[in-house]
N, C-alpha and C positions, 0 to 999 in steps of 0.2 A: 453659469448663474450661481451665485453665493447667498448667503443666509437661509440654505435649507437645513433643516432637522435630519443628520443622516445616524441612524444607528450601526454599529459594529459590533457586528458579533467576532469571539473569537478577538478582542483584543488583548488577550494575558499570550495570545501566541505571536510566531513570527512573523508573519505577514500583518497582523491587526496590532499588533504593538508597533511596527514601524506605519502604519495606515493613517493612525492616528492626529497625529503632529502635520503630516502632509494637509490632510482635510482642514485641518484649524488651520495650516497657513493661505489652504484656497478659498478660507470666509465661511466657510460650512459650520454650523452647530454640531455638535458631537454627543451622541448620548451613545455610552455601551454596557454589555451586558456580560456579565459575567457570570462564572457559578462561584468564585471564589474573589469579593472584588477586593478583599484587604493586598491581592499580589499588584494592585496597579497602585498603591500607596506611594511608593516612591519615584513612581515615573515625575517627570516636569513638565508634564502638560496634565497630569490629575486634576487640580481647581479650576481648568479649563473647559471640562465635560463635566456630562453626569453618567453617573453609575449606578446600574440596576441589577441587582441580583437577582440569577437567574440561567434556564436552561434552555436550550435551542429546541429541548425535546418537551418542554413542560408548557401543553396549552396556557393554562393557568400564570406563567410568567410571563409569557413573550405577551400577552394580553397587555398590561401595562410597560412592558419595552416598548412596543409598535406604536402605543397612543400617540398620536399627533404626527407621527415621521413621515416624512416625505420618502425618503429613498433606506435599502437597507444593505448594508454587506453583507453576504453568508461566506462566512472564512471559516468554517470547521468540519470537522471530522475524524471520527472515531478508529483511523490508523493508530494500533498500538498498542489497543484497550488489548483484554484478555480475553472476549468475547468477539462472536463474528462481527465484523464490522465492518460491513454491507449490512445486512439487514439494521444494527443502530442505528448507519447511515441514511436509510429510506424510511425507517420511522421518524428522524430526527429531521430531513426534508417536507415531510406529509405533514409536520405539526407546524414548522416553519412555513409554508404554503399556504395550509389554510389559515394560520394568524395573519398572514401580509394581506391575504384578500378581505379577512373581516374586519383590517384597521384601513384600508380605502388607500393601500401604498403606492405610487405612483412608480416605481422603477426598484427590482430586488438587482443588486449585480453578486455572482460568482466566481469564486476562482477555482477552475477544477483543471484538469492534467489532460496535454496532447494523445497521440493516438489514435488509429486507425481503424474505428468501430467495426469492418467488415473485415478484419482480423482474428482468425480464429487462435490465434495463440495469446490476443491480447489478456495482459495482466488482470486479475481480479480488483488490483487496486484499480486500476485506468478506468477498466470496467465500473467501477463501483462510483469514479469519480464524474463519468458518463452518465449514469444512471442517476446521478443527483441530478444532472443539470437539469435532465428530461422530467423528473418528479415535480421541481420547483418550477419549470414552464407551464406546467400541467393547470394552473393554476390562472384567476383573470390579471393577475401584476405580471408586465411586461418584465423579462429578464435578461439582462445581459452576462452570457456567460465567456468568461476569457480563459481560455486553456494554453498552461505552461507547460514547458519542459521542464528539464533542472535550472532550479535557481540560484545563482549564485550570489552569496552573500555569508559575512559568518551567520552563524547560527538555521541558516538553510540547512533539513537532514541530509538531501542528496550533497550539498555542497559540504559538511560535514563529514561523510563517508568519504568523499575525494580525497579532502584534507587527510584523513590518517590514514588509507589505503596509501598514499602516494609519503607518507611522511617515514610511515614505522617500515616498510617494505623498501630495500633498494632492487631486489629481484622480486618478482614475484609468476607462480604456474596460475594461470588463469582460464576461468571456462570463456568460449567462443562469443560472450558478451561485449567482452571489450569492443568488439569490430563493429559492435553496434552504435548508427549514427545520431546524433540527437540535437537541437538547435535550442543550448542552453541562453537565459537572459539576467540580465543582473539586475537585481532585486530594487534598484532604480528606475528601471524601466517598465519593471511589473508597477509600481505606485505611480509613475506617472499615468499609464493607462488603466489604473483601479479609478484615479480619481479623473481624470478626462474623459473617460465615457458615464461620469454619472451627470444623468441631464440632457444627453447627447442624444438628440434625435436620432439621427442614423445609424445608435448603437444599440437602441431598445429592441427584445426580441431576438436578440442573433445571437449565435456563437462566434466568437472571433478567437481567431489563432492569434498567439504572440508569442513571437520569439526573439533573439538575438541576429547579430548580423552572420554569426558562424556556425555553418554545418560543422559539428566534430564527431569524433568517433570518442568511445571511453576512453582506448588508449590515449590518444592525443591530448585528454581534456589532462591526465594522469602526465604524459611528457610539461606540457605546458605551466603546470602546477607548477612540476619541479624544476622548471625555470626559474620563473617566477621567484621561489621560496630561497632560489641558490641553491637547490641542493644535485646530486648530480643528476647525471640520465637516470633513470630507471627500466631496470630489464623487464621485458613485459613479455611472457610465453602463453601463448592459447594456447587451449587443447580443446580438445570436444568432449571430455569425457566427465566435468563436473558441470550437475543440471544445478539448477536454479536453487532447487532448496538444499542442497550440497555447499552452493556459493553464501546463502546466505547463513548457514552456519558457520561457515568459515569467516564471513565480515565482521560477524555476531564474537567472534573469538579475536581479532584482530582490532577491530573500532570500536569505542566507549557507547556508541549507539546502543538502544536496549531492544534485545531477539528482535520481538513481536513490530516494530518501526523495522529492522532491515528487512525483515523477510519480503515484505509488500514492496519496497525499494530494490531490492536485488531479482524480484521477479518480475516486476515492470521497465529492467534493463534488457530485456530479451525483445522488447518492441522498438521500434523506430518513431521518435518522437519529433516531425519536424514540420513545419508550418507547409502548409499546402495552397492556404489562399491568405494571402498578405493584407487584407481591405480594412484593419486596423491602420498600416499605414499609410493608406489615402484619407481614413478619419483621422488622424492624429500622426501626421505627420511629426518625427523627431530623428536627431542622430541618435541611433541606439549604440551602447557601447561594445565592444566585442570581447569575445571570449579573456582574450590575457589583460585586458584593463578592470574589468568586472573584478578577476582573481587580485589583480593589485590590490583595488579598493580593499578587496574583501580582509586581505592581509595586513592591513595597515594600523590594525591593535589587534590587543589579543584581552581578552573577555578581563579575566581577574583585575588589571590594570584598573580595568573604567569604573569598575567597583568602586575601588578605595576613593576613584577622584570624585565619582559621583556623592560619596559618604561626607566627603572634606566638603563639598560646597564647592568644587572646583571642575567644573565640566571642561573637555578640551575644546578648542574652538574648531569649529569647520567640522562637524558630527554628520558624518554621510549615513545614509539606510543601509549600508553593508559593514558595517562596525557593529559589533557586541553590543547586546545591552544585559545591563545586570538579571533580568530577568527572564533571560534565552536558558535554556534547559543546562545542567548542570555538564553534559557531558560536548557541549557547542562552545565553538568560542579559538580552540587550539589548544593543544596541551601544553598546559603551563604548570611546571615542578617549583613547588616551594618549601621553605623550612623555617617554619610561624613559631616564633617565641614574644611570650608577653608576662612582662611584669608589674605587679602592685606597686606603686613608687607615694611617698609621701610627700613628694618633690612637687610644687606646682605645675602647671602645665608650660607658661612662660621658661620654669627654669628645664626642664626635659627638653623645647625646642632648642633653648641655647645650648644646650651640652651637643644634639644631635647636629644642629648647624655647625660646631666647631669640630666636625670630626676629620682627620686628614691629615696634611701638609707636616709641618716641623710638631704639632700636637701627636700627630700617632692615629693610631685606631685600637688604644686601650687593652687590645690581650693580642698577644704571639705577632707584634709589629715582624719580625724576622720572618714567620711565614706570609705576611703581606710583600715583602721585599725581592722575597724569594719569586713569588705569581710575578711583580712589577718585574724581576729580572726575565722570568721565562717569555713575559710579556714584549719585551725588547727584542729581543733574539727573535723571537717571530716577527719584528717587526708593529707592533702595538706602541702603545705613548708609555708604558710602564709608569713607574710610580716619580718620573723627576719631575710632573707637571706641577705638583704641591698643589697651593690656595692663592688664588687672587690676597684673598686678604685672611690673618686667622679666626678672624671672628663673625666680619660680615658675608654674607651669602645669598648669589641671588643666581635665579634662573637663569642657565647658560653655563657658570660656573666649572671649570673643569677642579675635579679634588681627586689628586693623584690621576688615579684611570679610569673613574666617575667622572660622566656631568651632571650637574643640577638640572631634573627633568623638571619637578614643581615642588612649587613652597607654600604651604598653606600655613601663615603665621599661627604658633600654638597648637596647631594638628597636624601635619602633615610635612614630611620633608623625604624626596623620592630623587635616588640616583640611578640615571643609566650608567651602566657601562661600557666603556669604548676601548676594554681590552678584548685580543685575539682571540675568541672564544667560540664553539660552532653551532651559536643560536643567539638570543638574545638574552640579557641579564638584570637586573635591576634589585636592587638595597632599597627599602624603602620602611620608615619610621610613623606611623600614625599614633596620636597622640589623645586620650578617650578622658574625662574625667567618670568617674561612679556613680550614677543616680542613688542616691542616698546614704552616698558615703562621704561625704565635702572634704572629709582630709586625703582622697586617695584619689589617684590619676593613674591610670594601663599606658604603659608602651608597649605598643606590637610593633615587634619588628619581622618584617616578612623579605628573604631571599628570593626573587621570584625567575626561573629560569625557562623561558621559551625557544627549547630546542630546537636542532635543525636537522632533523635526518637518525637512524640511530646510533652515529658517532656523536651528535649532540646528546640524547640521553645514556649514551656510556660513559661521559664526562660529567655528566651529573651526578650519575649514581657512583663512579670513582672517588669522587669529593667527599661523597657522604660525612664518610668519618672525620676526615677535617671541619664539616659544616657544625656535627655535633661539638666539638671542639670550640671551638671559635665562636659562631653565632649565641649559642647559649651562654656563653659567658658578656659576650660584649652586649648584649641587651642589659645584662646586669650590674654593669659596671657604669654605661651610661647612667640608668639612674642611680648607681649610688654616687657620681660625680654630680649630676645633680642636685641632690642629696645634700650633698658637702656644700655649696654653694650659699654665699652669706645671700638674706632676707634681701628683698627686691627695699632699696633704700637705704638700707645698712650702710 
């Protein structure tokens, strides 16, 4: 059924920032709540919803969130915070509970984490994530609670932790976790069944497992990865002699994750996370996708990228729920190394794209062409297209475009002009020019130009950081020489 009133809590995070778009394309009304809503500013379904400011824990706000709603997401919790977070957690359900029952809500749905309640090792996260479901049933609004394993998708934590344990490490000693099973789902399948049990009779009221089609171990999830990513095997040694909070300082030192997120994540790897009763897919039958398609997905941009195109006005087409979005945590996404120079230019914006559109072929690339020649030669001998592809044409430029050993990825006329690269290199590479005028400066336009390097392995970030000093070289002069060719450039009419 469509044109209910459903509110989302927890949409500035990763599960309710990708929830969002889904509900509005199933007909649903959308109203969310945030405690910070200026961060859903730039999303492209903002004029879509409304937004309430406000806290899952503040009677006093969710009073006006809950007015009129039919059904409610509860997507949050206080893994990370600096305080315990279990008890946050069950005060921040107990306010949430009795707001749903005093606004007359017809269906609350959850998303809380697998696990074996008569487990006595189980994690305090799991635990803590158990004890919410039970808090919010407690209450007279039927709940449907869906419990995941690991999610995979960028900007998932667990799928995050995979990603750099499995990238920065080609050996690595590890405690007895790894052998631990777990029935990860890709974050396409969790939003299908967010949004197909709201409404769903036979889904009110119950806990339903959901999972993926594959039982994996850690290891395996870690082999598969580095399939996947191309990068090689990876050695993987248990031992039994590092416990859980041992492991999660050692993650804590190894992935951009921050402590207080791995610790909860490294200690609810000692449990076995796997569907036991399947009767979501009798409700909601679908093909679920399996472990190494999920990781594809998952790998198919890398976070910085969708920024700049999101900023140009220039979204890519075919946007899956397991791609980045600009407002996934700073340290999600993939590591991507860059080297941002930007200059003041007096140059119009028209005349900066043409200078940066002409860059290449029999024109040159304006400072140390001989060390371009030099990469184009190393480039050959490896086997790469080196630098004798030149330019289609020297002036005109359009997506697709091979220039030298760039292709034209996108053109946003007057703002943006972004090359990949398709030399031999052991990650992935991209030049790319955004082009800014100065709010209250009319004679002055910024060119940033951004190097951006998505490594593969840590031979891909040894060749980065090798470069360095050539980068300093090079990039910081050719941003400035671009605009002073533009610069030089006779008046548009002239």
């Amino acid at each position: 059924m469509t044109n209910r009133t459903v509110l989302v809590t927890g949409a500035t995070g990763y599960i309710g920032g990708r929830l969002v778009p889904a509900l509005l394309d199933a007909g649903q009304r959308v109203r969310c709540l945030a405690r910070t809503p200026s961060k859903l500013d730039d999303r492209s379904w903002r004029s879509e919803v409304e937004v309430i400011r406000g806290d899952v824990a503040d009677p006093a706000s969710l009073g006006p969130a809950l007015a009129g709603v039919d059904a409610a997401y509860y997507l949050v919790h206080s893994m990370g915070s600096e305080h315990d977070f279990a008890e946050r957690d069950r005060q921040a359900a107990r306010a949430f509970r009795d707001a749903a029952a005093a606004a007359g809500l017809q269906q609350v749905i959850y998303l809380g984490g697998l696990g074996d309640e008569r487990d006595p090792r189980l994690s305090a996260h799991l635990r803590s994530r158990h004890e919410v479901g039970r808090i919010l049933a407690e209450g007279p609004v039927p709940v449907t609670e869906l419990r995941a394993a690991v999610i995979i998708g960028s900007g998932s934590a667990s799928f995050e932790m995979l990603r750099t344990l499995t990238e920065v490490l080609p050996a690595m000693v590890t405690p007895k976790w790894v052998e631990t099973r777990c029935q990860p789902i890709a974050i396409r399948d969790v939003l299908a069944y967010l949004v197909g049990v709201l409404g769903l009779p036979g889904a009110t009221g119950r806990v339903l497992e959901i999972g993926g089609p594959d039982v994996v171990t850690y290891r395996r999830m870690m082999e598969v990865y580095a399939e996947v990513s191309g990068l090689r095997r990876r050695l993987v040694v248990p031992v039994p002699v590092l416990s859980p909070r041992l492991s999660s300082l050692w993650v804590g030192l190894v992935t951009p994750l921050p402590a207080d997120l791995a610790r909860p994540l490294v200690d609810s790897l000692v449990n076995e996370v796997l569907v036991h009763d399947p009767a979501i897919t009798r409700l909601l039958p679908r093909r679920l996708l399996g472990f190494r398609e999920a990781v594809s997905l998952a790998l198919a941009r890398t976070r910085s990228l969708e920024v700049s195109t999101s900023w140009a006005g220039a979204e890519l087409p075919g946007r899956d729920p397991a791609d980045p979005l600009p407002t996934d945590p700073g340290w999600s996404g993939g590591t991507v190394l860059d080297d941002v120079r930007s200059v003041r230019s007096t140059a119009r914006p028209h005349a900066l794209y043409r200078v940066v559109t002409g860059v290449g072929g029999d024109r040159g690339w304006y400072v140390a062409d001989w060390l371009w020649w030099i990469r184009g030669l190393v480039d050959r001998i490896l086997g790469g297209p080196g630098m004798r592809r030149g330019r289609r044409h020297p002036d005109d430029l359009r997506v697709g475009d091979p220039v030298d050993f760039w292709r034209v990825e996108a053109l946003v006329p007057d703002r943006l002009v972004r090359l990949r690269a398709e030399m031999k290199v052991p990650g992935s590479a991209w030049l790319e020019w955004t082009i800014r005028p100065v709010v209250g400066e009319p004679e002055v336009t910024v060119l940033q130009q951004r190097a951006l390097f998505h490594p593969r392995g840590v031979w891909g970030r040894a060749y980065w950081y090798a470069l360095v000093p050539f980068h300093g070289v090079i990039f910081r002069e050719l941003a400035r020489r671009l605009a002073a060719a533009a610069e030089a450039l006779p008046p548009a009419g002239a």
